[in-house]
C-alpha positions as CSV (number, residue, x, y, z in Angstrom):
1,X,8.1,-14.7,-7.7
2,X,5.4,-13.3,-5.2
3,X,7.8,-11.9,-3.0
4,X,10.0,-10.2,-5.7
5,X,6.3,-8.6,-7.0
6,X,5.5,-7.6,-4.0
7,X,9.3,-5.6,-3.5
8,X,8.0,-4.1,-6.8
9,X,5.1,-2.9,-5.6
10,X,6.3,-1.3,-2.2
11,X,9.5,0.8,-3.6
12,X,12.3,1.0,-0.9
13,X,11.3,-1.8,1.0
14,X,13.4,-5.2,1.7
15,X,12.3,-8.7,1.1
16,X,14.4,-11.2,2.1
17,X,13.8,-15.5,2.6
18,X,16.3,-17.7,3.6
19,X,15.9,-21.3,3.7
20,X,17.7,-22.5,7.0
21,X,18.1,-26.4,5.7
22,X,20.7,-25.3,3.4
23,X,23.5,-23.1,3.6
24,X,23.8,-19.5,1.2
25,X,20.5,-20.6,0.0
26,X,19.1,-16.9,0.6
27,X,17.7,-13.8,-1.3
28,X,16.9,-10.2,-1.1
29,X,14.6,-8.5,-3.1
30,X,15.1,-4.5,-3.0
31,X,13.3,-1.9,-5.8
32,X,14.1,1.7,-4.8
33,X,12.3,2.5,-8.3
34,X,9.5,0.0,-7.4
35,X,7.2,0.0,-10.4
36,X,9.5,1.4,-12.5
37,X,11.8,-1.4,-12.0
38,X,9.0,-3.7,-12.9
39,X,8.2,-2.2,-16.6
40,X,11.7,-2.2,-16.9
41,X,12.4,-6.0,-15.7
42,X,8.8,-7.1,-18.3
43,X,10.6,-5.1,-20.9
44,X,13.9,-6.1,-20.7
45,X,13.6,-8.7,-23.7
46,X,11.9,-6.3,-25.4
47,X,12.5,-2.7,-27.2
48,X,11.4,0.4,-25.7
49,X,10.2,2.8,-28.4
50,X,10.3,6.0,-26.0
51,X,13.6,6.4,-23.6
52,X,11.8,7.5,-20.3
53,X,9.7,4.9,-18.3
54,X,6.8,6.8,-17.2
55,X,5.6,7.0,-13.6
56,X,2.9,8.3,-12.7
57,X,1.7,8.5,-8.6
58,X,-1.1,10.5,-6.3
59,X,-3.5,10.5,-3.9
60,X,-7.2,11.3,-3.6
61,X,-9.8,10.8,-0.6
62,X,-7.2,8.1,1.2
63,X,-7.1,6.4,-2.1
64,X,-4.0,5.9,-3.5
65,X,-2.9,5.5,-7.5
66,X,0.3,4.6,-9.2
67,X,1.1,4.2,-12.5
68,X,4.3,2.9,-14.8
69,X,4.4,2.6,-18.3
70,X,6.4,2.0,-21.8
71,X,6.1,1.7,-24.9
72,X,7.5,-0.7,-27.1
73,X,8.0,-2.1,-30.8
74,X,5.2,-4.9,-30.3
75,X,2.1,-5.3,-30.9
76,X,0.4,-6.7,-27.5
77,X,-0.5,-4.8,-24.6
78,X,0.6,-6.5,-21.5
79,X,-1.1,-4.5,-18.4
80,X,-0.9,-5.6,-15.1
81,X,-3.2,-4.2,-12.1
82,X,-3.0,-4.7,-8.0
83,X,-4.9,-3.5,-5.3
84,X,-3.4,-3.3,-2.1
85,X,-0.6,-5.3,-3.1
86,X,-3.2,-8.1,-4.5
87,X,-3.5,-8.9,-8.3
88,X,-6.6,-8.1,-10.1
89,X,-5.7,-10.7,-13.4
90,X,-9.7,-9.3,-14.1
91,X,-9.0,-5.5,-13.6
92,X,-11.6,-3.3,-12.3
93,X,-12.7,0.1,-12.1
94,X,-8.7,1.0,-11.0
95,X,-7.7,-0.1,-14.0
96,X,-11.0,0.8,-16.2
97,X,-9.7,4.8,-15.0
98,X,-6.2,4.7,-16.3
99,X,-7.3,3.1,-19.6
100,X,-10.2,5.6,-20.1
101,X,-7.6,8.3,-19.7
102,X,-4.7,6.8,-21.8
103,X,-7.1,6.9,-24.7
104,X,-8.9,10.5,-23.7
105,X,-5.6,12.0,-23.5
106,X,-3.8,10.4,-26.4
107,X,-6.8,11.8,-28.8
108,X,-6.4,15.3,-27.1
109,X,-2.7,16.0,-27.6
110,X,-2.9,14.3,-30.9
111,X,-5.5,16.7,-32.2
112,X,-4.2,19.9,-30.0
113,X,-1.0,19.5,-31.9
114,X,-2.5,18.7,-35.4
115,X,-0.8,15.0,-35.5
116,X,-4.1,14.0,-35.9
117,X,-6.6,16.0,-38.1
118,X,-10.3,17.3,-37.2
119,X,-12.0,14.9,-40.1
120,X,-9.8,11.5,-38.8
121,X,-11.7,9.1,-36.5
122,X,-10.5,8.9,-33.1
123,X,-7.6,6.6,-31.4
124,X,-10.0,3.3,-30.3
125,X,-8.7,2.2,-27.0
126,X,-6.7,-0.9,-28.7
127,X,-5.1,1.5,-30.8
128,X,-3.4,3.7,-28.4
129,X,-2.8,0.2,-25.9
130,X,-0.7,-1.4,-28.4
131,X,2.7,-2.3,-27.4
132,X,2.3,-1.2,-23.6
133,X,3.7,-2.7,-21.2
134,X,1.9,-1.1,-18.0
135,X,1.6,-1.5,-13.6
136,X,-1.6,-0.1,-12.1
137,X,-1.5,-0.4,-8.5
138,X,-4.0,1.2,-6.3
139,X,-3.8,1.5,-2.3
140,X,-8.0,1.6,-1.1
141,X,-9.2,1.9,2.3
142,X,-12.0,-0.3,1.6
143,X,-11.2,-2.6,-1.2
144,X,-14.7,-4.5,-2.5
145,X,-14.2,-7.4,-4.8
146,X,-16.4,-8.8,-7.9
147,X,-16.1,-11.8,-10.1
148,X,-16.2,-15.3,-10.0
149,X,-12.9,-15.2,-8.0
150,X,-13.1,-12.1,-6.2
151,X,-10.2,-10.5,-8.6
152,X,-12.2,-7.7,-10.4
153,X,-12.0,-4.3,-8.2
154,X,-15.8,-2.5,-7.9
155,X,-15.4,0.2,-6.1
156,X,-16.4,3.0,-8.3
157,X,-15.0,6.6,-6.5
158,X,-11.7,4.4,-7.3
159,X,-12.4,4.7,-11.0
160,X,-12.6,8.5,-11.0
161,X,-9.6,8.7,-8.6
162,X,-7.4,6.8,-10.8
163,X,-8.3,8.5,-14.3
164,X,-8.1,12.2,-12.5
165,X,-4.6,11.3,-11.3
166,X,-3.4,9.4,-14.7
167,X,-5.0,11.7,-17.0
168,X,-3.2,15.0,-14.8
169,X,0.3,12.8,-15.0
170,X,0.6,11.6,-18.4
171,X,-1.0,14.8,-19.8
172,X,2.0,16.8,-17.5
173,X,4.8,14.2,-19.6
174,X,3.1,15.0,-23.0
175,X,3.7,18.0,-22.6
176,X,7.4,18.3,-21.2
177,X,8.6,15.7,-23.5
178,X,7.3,16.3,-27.1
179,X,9.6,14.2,-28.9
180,X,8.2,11.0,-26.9
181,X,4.9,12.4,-27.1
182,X,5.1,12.1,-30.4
183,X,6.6,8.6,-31.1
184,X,3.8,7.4,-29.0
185,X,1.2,8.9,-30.5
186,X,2.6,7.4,-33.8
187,X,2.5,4.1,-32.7
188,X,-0.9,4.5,-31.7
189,X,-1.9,6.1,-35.3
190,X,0.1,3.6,-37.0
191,X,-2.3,0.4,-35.0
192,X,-4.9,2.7,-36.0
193,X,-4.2,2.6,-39.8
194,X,-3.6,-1.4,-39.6
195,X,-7.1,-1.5,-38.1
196,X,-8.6,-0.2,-41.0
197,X,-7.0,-1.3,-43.2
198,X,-8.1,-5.1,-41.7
199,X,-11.7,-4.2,-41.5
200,X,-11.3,-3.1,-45.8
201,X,-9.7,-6.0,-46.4
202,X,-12.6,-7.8,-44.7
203,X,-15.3,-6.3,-46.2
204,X,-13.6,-6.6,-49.5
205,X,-12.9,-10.5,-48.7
206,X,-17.0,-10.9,-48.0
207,X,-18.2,-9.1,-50.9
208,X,-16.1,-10.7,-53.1
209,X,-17.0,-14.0,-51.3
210,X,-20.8,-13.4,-51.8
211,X,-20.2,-12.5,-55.3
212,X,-18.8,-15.5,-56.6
213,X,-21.8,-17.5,-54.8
C-alpha cells in the first residue's frame, strides 16, 4: 500500500518489489497521472458528480503544491494530505491553505454569477467540502512538524503558498468549465440548505422540549 501511495504521489515514476523466495511473486506500481490516478482509484466505488478530475499544481519560493480533486454524490469529505511524500493524517497549514481557498472561492463564483444571492449566508467550509474526495501534497525545503506525533505541518509561508496556488487553479477551472462549476456549487448550496434546515429542526425540537416541561 505504501509503495503504490508513494507511485501516486511522484507521477511517472516506477516502483517495483519483488520477493526473491517465490517465483512471479512481483509488482510494479506506475501512475503517469499520479494524483489524478489517486482521486480516481478513492473514487472508483463511488459516483463522480462533475466529469473532469481536477488538478491543480505550482510552485512558490522552492515550495511546491499539488492538488486533485472530485466531487461526488456523498456526503463525507475524505481529504488526504502529504508533505514530502509523508502523510499528514493531522493536516497542517498545507492543507489549512487549500481548504481556506476551496471555500473563499466557491462563495466568489457563486455570488459573481448570481447562483447565490447578496442577502444568503455564505457557503461554511463543511458545506462546500461535502462529498470531496481530495490529495494535497506539498514538496517543502524545510518541512517542521507539530503534534503529538509529529504529523501536523507548521510551517506557515506554506499556508499562503498553497491557498495562492489553489485559489489561482480552481478559480482558472470555474471559469473554463461553467457547467461543472455549477453542479459543484449546487452540491455545496444543497449541504448548505440541509444544514439549516438541521439547526430549525433543533431549535424547534428544544423549544418544544422546554415547553412541555
Amino acid at each position: 500500500r505504501r509503495l503504490r501511495e508513494l507511485a501516486f504521489l511522484n507521477k511517472g515514476l516506477r516502483i517495483t518489489i519483488e520477493d526473491e523466495r517465490e517465483d512471479n511473486k512481483k509488482e510494479s506500481f506506475y501512475y503517469e497521472g499520479g494524483i489524478k490516478e489517486y482521486v480516481e482509484l478513492l473514487n472508483s466505488n463511488k459516483t463522480g458528480i462533475h466529469e473532469t478530475i481536477i488538478d491543480i499544481e505550482g510552485k512558490e519560493n522552492d515550495i511546491s503544491i499539488e492538488v486533485a480533486l472530485q466531487y461526488n454524490d456523498g456526503y463525507n469529505s475524505a481529504i488526504y494530505s502529504f508533505v514530502n511524500n509523508i502523510t499528514t493524517p493531522e493536516g497542517g497549514t498545507h492543507e489549512d491553505g487549500v481548504k481556506n481557498s476551496l471555500t473563499r472561492i466557491i462563495n466568489t463564483y457563486a455570488k459573481n454569477n448570481k447562483i447565490l444571492k447578496d442577502s444568503d449566508d455564505a457557503l461554511t467550509g463543511d458545506d462546500v467540502r461535502e462529498g470531496v474526495t481530495m490529495i494535497v501534497s506539498a514538496k517543502v525545503p524545510e518541512p517542521q512538524f507539530e503534534g503529538q506525533t509529529k504529523t501536523k505541518l507548521g510551517n506557515s509561508e506554506v499556508r499562503r503558498v498553497a491557498a495562492n496556488i489553489f485559489a489561482d487553479g480552481f478559480e482558472r477551472f470555474l471559469l473554463e468549465n461553467p457547467e461543472q462549476a455549477k453542479i459543484i456549487i449546487e452540491k455545496a448550496m444543497t449541504a448548505a440548505r440541509a444544514r439549516v434546515a438541521a439547526k430549525k429542526a433543533r431549535e424547534f425540537a428544544r423549544k418544544k422540549g422546554s415547553v412541555d416541561l
